[in-house]
ZALUM-978074 format. One record per residue (C-alpha): residue in one letter; x, y, z negated. Coordinates in steps of 0.25 Angstrom, whole numbers, padded with zeros to 4 digits, always signed. Example, Ala and Ser with C-alpha at 12.3 -4.5 7.8 and 13.67 -1.06 7.14 Angstrom:
# residues 2
A+0049-0018-0031 S+0055-0004-0029 
# end
This chain:
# residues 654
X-0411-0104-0626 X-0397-0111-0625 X-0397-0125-0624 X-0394-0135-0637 X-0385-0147-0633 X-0382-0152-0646 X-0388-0151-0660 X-0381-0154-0674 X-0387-0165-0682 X-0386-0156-0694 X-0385-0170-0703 X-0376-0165-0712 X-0365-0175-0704 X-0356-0162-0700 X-0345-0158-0709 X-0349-0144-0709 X-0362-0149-0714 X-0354-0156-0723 X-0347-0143-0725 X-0358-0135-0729 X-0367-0145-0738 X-0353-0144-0745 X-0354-0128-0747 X-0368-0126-0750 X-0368-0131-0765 X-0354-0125-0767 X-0359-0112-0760 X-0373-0110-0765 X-0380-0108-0753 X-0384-0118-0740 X-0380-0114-0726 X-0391-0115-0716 X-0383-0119-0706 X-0369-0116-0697 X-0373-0101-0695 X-0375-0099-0709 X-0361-0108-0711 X-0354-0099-0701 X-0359-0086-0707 X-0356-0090-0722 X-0341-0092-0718 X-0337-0081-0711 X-0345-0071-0722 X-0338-0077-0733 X-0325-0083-0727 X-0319-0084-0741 X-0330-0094-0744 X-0330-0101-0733 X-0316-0105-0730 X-0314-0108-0745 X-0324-0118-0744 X-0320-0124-0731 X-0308-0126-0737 X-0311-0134-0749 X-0319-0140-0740 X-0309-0145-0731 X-0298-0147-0744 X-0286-0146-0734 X-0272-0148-0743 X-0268-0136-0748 X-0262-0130-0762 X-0268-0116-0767 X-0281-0109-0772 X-0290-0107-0758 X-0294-0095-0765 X-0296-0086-0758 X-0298-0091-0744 X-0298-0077-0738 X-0288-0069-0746 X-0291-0056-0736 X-0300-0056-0724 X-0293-0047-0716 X-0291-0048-0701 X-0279-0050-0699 X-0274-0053-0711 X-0284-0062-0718 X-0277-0070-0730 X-0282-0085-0730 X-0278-0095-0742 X-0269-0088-0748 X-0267-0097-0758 X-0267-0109-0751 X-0256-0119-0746 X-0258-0129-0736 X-0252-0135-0722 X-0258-0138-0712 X-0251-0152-0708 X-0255-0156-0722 X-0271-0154-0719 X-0269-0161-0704 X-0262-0173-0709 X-0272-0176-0722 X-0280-0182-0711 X-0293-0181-0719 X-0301-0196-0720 X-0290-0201-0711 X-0283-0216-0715 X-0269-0217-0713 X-0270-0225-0701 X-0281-0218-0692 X-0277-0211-0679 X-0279-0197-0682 X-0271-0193-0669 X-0273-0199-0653 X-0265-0193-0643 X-0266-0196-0629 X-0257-0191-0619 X-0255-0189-0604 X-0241-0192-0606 X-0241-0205-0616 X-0250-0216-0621 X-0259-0212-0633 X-0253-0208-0646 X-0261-0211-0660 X-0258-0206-0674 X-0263-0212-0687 X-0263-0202-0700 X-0251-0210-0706 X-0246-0210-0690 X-0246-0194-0690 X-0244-0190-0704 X-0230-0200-0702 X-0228-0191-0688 X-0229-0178-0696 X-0218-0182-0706 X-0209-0186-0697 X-0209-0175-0690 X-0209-0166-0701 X-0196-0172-0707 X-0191-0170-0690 X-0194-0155-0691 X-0187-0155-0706 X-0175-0161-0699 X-0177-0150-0691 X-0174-0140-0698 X-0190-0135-0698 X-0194-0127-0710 X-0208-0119-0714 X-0211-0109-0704 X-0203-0116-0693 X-0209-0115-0680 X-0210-0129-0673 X-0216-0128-0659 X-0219-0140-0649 X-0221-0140-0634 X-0229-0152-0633 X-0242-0157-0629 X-0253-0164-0636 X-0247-0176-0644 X-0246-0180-0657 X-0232-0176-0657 X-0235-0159-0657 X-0247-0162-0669 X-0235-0169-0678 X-0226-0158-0673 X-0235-0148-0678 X-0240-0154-0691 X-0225-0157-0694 X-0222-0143-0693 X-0235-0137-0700 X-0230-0148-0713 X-0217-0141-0714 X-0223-0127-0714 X-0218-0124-0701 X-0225-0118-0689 X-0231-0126-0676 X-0232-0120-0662 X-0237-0128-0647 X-0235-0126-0632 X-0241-0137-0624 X-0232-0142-0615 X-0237-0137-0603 X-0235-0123-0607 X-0225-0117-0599 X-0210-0113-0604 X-0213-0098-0605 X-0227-0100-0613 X-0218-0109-0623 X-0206-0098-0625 X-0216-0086-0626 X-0225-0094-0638 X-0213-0101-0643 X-0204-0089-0644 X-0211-0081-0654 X-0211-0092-0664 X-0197-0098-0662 X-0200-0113-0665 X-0187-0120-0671 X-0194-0133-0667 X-0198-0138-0653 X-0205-0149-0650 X-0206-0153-0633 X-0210-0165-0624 X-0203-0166-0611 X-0215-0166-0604 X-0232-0171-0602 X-0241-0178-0594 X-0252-0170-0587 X-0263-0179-0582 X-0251-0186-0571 X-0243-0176-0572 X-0228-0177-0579 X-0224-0162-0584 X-0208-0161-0589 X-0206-0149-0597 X-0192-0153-0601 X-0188-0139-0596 X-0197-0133-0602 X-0195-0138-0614 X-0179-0134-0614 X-0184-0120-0607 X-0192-0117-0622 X-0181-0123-0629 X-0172-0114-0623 X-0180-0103-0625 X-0181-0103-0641 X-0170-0103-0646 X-0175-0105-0659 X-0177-0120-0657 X-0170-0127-0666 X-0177-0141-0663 X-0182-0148-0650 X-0191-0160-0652 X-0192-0169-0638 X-0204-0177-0636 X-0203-0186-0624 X-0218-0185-0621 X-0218-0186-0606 X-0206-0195-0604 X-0200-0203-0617 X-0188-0204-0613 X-0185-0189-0609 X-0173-0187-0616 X-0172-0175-0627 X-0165-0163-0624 X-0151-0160-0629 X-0155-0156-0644 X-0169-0161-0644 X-0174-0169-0655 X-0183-0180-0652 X-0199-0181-0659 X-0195-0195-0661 X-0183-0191-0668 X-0190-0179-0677 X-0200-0190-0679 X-0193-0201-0682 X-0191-0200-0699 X-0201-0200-0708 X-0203-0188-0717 X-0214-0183-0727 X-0226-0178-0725 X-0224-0164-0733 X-0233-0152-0730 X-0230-0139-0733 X-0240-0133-0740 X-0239-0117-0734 X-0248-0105-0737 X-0262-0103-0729 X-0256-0094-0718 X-0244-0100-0714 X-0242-0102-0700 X-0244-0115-0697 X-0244-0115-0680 X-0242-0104-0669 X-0253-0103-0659 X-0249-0096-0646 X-0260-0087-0638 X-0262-0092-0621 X-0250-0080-0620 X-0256-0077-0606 X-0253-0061-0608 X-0240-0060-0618 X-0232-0067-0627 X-0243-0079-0634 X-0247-0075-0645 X-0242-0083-0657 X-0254-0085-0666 X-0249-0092-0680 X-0259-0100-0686 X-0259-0104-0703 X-0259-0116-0708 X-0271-0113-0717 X-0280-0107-0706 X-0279-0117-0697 X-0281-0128-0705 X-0292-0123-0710 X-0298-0119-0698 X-0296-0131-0691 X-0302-0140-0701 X-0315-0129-0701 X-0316-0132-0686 X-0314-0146-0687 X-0322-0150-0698 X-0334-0141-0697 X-0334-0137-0682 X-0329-0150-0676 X-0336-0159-0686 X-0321-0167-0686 X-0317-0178-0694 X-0311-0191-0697 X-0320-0199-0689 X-0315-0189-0676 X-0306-0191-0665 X-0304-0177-0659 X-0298-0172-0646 X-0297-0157-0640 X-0290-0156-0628 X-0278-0147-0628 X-0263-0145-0628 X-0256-0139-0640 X-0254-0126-0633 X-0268-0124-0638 X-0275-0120-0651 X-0284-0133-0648 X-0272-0141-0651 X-0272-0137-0663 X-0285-0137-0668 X-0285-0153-0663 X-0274-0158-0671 X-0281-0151-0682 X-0291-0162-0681 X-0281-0170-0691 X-0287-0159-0703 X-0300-0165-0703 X-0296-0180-0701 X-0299-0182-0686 X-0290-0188-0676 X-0286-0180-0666 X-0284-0184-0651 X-0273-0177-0644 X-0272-0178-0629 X-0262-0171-0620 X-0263-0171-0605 X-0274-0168-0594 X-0288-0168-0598 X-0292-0171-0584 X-0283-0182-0580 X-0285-0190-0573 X-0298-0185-0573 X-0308-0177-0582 X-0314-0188-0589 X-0301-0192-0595 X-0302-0184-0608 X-0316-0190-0611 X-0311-0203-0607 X-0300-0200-0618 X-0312-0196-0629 X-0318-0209-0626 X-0304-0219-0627 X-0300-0210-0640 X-0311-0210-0649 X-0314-0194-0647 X-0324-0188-0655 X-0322-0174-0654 X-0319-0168-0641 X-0312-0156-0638 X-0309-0150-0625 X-0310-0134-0617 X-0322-0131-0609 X-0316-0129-0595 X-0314-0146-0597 X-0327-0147-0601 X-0333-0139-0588 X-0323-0145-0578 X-0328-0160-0584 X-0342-0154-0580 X-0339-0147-0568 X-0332-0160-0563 X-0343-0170-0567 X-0337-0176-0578 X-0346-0184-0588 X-0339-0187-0599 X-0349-0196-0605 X-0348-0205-0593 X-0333-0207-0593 X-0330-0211-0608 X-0339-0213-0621 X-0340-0200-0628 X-0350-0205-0640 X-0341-0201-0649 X-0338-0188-0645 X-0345-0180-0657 X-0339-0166-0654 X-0333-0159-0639 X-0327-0147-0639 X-0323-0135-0630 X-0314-0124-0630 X-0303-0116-0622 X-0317-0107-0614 X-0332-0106-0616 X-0339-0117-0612 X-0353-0112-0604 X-0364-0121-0607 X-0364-0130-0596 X-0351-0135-0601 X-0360-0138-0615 X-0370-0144-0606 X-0360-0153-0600 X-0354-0157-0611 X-0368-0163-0616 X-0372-0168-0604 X-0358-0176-0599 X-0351-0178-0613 X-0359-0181-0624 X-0372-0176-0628 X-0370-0177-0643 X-0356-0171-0645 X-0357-0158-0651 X-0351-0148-0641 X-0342-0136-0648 X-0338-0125-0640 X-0326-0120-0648 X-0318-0104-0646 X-0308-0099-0654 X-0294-0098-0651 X-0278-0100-0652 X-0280-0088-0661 X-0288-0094-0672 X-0283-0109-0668 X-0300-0115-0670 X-0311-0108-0666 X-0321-0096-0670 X-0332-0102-0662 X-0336-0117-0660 X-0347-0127-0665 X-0350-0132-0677 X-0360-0147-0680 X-0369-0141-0684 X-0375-0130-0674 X-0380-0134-0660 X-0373-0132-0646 X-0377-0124-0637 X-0374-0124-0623 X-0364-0114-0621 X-0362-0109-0633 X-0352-0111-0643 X-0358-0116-0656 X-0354-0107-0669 X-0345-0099-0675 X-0335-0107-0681 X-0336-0106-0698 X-0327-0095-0703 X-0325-0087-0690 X-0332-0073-0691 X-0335-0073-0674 X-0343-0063-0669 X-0347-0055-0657 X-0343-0041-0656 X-0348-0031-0647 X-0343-0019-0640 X-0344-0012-0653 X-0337-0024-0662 X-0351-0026-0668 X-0356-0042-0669 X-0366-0046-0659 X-0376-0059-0657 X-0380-0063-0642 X-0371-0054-0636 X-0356-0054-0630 X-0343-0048-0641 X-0331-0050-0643 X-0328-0062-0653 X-0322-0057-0663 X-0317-0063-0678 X-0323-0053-0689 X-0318-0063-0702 X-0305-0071-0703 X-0303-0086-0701 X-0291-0092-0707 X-0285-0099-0694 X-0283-0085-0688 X-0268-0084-0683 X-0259-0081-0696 X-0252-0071-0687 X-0246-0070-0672 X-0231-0075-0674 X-0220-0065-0674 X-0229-0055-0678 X-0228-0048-0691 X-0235-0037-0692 X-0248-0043-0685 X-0250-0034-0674 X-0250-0044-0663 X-0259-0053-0671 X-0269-0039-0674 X-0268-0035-0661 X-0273-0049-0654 X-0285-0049-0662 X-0287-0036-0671 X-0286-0024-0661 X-0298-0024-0657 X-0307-0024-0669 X-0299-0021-0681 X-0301-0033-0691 X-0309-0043-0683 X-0302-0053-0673 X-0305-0050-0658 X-0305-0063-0652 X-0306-0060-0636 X-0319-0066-0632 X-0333-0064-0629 X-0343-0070-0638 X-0358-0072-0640 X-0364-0076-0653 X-0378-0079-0651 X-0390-0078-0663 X-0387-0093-0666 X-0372-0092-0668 X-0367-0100-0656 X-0358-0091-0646 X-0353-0090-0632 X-0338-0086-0628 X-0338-0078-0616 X-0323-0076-0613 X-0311-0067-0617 X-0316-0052-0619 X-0303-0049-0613 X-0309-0056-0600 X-0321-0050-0601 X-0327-0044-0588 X-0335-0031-0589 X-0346-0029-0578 X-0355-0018-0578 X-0351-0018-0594 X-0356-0032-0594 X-0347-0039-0603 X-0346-0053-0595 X-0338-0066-0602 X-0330-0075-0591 X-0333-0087-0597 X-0348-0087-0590 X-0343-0084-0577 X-0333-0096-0580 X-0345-0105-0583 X-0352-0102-0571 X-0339-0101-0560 X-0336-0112-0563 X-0347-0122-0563 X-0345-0121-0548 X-0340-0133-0544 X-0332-0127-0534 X-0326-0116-0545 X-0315-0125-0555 X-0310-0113-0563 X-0313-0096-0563 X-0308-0084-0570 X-0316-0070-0569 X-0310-0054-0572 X-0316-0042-0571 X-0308-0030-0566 X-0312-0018-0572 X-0314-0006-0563 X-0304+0004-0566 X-0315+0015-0563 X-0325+0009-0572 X-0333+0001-0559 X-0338-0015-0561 X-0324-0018-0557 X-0322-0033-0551 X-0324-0048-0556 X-0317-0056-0550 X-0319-0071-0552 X-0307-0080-0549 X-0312-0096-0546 X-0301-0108-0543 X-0310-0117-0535 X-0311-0133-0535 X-0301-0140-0529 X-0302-0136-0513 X-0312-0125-0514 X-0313-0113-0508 X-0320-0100-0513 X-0329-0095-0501 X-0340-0085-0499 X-0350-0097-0502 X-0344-0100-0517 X-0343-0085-0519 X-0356-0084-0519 X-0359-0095-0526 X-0352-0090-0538 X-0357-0078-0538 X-0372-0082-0538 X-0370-0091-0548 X-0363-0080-0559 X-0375-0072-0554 X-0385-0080-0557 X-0380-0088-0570 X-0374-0074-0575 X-0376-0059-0568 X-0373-0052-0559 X-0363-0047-0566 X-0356-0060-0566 X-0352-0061-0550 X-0339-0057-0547 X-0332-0048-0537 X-0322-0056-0533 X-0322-0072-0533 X-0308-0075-0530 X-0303-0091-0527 X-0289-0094-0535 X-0281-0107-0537 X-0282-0106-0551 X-0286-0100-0562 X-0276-0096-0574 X-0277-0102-0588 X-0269-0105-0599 X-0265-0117-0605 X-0276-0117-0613 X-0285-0115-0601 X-0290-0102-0603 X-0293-0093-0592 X-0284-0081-0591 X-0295-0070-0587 X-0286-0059-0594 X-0272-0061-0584 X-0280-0064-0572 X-0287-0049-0574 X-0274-0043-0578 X-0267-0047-0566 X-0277-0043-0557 X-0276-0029-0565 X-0260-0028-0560 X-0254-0036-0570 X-0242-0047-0565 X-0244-0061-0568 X-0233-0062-0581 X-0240-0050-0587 X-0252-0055-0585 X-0251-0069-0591 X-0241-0078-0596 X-0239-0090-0584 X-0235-0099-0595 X-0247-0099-0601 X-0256-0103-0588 X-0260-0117-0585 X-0254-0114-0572 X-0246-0101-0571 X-0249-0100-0558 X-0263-0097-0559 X-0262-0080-0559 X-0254-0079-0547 X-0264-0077-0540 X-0269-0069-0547 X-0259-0056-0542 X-0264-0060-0528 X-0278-0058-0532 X-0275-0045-0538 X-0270-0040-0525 X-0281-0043-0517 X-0289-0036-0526 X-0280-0024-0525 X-0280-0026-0511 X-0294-0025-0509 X-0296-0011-0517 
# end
């Protein structure tokens, strides 16, 4: 039986608790507990999410009736009546006085930065009346290439205020990356820094910055924030954030219909043009205060922190924190510098209550040693979470064992797609180890076979089968919906394909095995990488692999190839072959132990920190590096070079 680490008080202390003793007298029936929840709200999502939102009475004009107008997929019709604005609902700052912190930014690059709600609202305004000057109007796209600070949050609730539309690149992303995302929306605003601290590194992007400007001509504005050095002077036509900053305005909210696009998310773009996913005002907030509030358990009394840069859909679920009265902790720089305690050192100095992070930093902290619990006091730690990759259950185990052995653990999976997650925990259903806790309220996830039918305790694709209103208002640019149908709809008319493997087991929790377009296919054995990942890799000599299956053209097993960058020095030999194949034999199959165990520098990911499976087997299909993946949107673009070398060994040897 899998392994219980952590149990629910079931005190009635949880706001979904809180939640559901509020809809058992109004609904005329008593849930037996999260199943049941679950169930109720995706078999009458009408009812549900109308009564989530009187429960969570965001600001808004308009009859809420109906909630789902029309069910369809795509198409489905949310609110209709409804009026709202995001900014508005962030910066209401619920059970929050005037002069409490709600934001904390520390910075790699600049001492600490604090917010009060009178601090931030008065930030807002001024900025607002900065982009008026400006020239910015409803439906305006405002984009910022800029880091982690409290500056992109004002920035992006000053633009959602007006009705205009929000877009980030993290300032590490590479000029390309930026032009290809930023040139299907045409921002008429810019706001850049000249430059960031990474751990004790100083990186200048001044001609990067003027590389991208060039390159959009429809750039009306230039913002310069003199992050890295202060007294970087502007360039010729800049305005400065001090000077859009520096009169007060009103605080004026523009009340917009449900679905009107509120930020543009982009796709990792490793194959193509990213895909520019519009997200609604309504959904989102909504959404974000679901997952917050009822999945989180987040409120006034929290301090929460998820590692990220605001080229990630994690960004924008943090700063949502605001909706539902917590403070938010921001932090830009290097999670692992100088060491990787540093960042639960931070937990401890700032109060954190809630701590969010991605699971390859959770494994590297247990793979290196690190004790969490021995470097800094984490008793106030009620919550850790994990994304970005499966996390296997020895990475649960660790968290209890090093971190905290009361923090409720949620393994969360969702997407840029959906800007939240359809999978996560909730407070009131145990953890397992290795096992990701619940489906998340109002999303209809489920397993699907071969044959599209729903299984229970076996491997399917995950698939969406009812609405959720934070799915993307539309792809940008495209007006008859074909792109936005084809990425999601092809496959199984009227029900959301999402691209990876799931397992639902009899109790409701599930596992994420890896992309279905990663999938490796032995003997008709459908085998997820994320297990092979899990076992490679607690090696101490192994610090990252990636494994793909090439099919034989002629219908024979083909060859799985299984790619490890080793520890600093090491050295693949007959010796650690073997090892690696005796322990995927003996911990999986048979079926698990590759053809080919090839050593490489390093491995490619995205910014985000993804492995890129899908490029790698396409180049060693025949495809060249630029048509394989975009460079721009690898941690190091380097990183598949080696890649066409392999491919020609493996020709060679034929």
């Amino acid at each position: 039986m899998t392994e219980i680490l952590w149990q629910p008080l079931l005190d009635g202390s949880s706001r979904v608790e809180q939640f559901m003793a509020a809809l058992e007298p109004d609904r005329g029936r008593t849930f037996s507990g999260y199943e049941d929840l679950w169930q109720w709200s995706v078999d009458d999502p009408e009812a549900f999410w109308t009564a989530l939102w009187q429960h969570v009475d965001l600001p808004a004009d308009g009859d809420p009736s109906p909630a789902l107008a029309d069910a369809s997929m795509p198409g489905a019709s949310w609110f209709p009546h409804v009026r709202l604005n995001y900014a508005e609902a962030m910066l209401r700052l619920v059970d929050r006085a005037d002069d409490d912190v709600v934001v904390v930014a520390r910075s790699q690059s600049r001492d600490d930065v604090t917010l009060t709600a009178a601090g931030l609202r008065d930030q807002v305004a001024r900025a607002r009346a900065g982009l008026v000057r400006e020239g910015v109007v409803a439906g305006d796209r405002v984009a910022a290439y800029s880091p982690n600070v409290p500056e992109t949050l004002v920035l992006l609730l000053a633009a959602a205020s007006l009705g205009a539309v929000f877009s980030s690149c993290a300032p590490e992303f590479g000029t390309q990356s930026v032009i290809d995302r930023w040139q299907q929306i045409e921002p008429t605003v810019v706001l850049a820094v000249d430059g960031y601290v990474y751990g004790d590194k100083a990186i200048d992007r001044r001609a990067e910055v003027e590389a991208i400007r060039a390159a959009l001509p429809s750039v009306r504005t230039l913002v310069w924030l003199p992050y890295l050095d202060p007294a970087s002077a502007a360039p010729d036509g800049a305005v400065t954030w001090a000077d859009l900053t520096d009169r007060p305005g009103p605080l004026e909210f523009v009340r917009v219909p449900f679905g009107t696009p509120l930020y543009v998310l982009f796709s990792s773009g490793t194959t193509g043009l990213p895909k520019p996913i519009v997200h609604g005002h309504g959904g989102i907030t909504l959404e974000h205060v679901k997952a917050l509030e009822l999945h989180h358990d987040l409120g006034a009394d929290d301090r929460f922190f998820w590692f990220s840069t605001t080229g990630w859909m994690m960004w924008n679920l943090l700063v949502s924190g605001l909706a539902v009265g917590s403070t938010i902790v921001m932090f830009d720089g290097n999670p692992a510098y100088p060491d990787l305690g540093a960042t639960w050192r931070m937990a401890d100095e700032l109060g954190i209550t809630y701590f969010g992070t991605s699971a390859p930093f959770l494994l590297q902290c247990r793979k290196e040693g690190v004790v969490p619990q021995d470097l800094a006091d984490l008793s106030r730690l009620r919550g850790v979470g994990s994304t970005g990759a499966p996390l296997p259950a020895e990475g649960f185990r660790w968290v209890y064992e090093a971190v905290s052995p009361t923090a409720q653990l949620a393994s969360i999976s969702g997407g840029t797609d959906v800007c939240s997650g359809f999978v996560g925990a909730s407070p009131i259903v145990p953890v397992y180890a290795g096992e990701i806790s619940c489906r998340m309220l109002g999303s209809a996830v489920e397993s699907y076979d071969e044959d599209g039918e729903p299984v229970v305790g076996s491997l399917g694709e995950l698939v969406i089968t009812g609405p959720m209103p934070s799915m993307p208002v539309g792809f940008w640019g495209d007006d008859d919906g074909s792109r936005y149908r084809a990425a999601y709809f092809e496959d199984i008319p009227g029900v959301w394909r999402h691209g990876d493997w799931i397992t639902i087991t009899d109790r409701g929790t599930c596992t994420i095995t890896g992309r279905s377009d990663a999938t490796l296919n032995r003997g008709g054995v459908r085998l997820g990488t994320s297990e092979f990942y899990s076992v490679v890799e607690s090696l101490p000599e192994v610090a990252d692999s990636l494994v793909v299956h090439l099919e034989d053209d002629e219908g024979g097993a083909g060859t799985l190839i299984l790619f490890v960058a080793l520890a600093a020095g090491g050295t693949l030999d007959d010796a650690l072959t073997r090892r690696i194949a005796t322990e995927l034999r003996t911990r999986l199959s048979p079926r698990h132990v590759p053809d080919v165990v090839r050593q490489v520098p390093l491995l490619p990911r995205t910014l985000s920190g993804k492995k890129l499976e899908v490029p790698v087997k396409k180049i060693l299909r025949g495809a060249a590096i630029e048509d394989a993946a975009a460079k721009g949107a690898l941690t190091d673009p380097s990183a598949l070079d080696v890649f066409v070398d392999v491919r020609a060994e493996l020709t060679r040897g034929r």
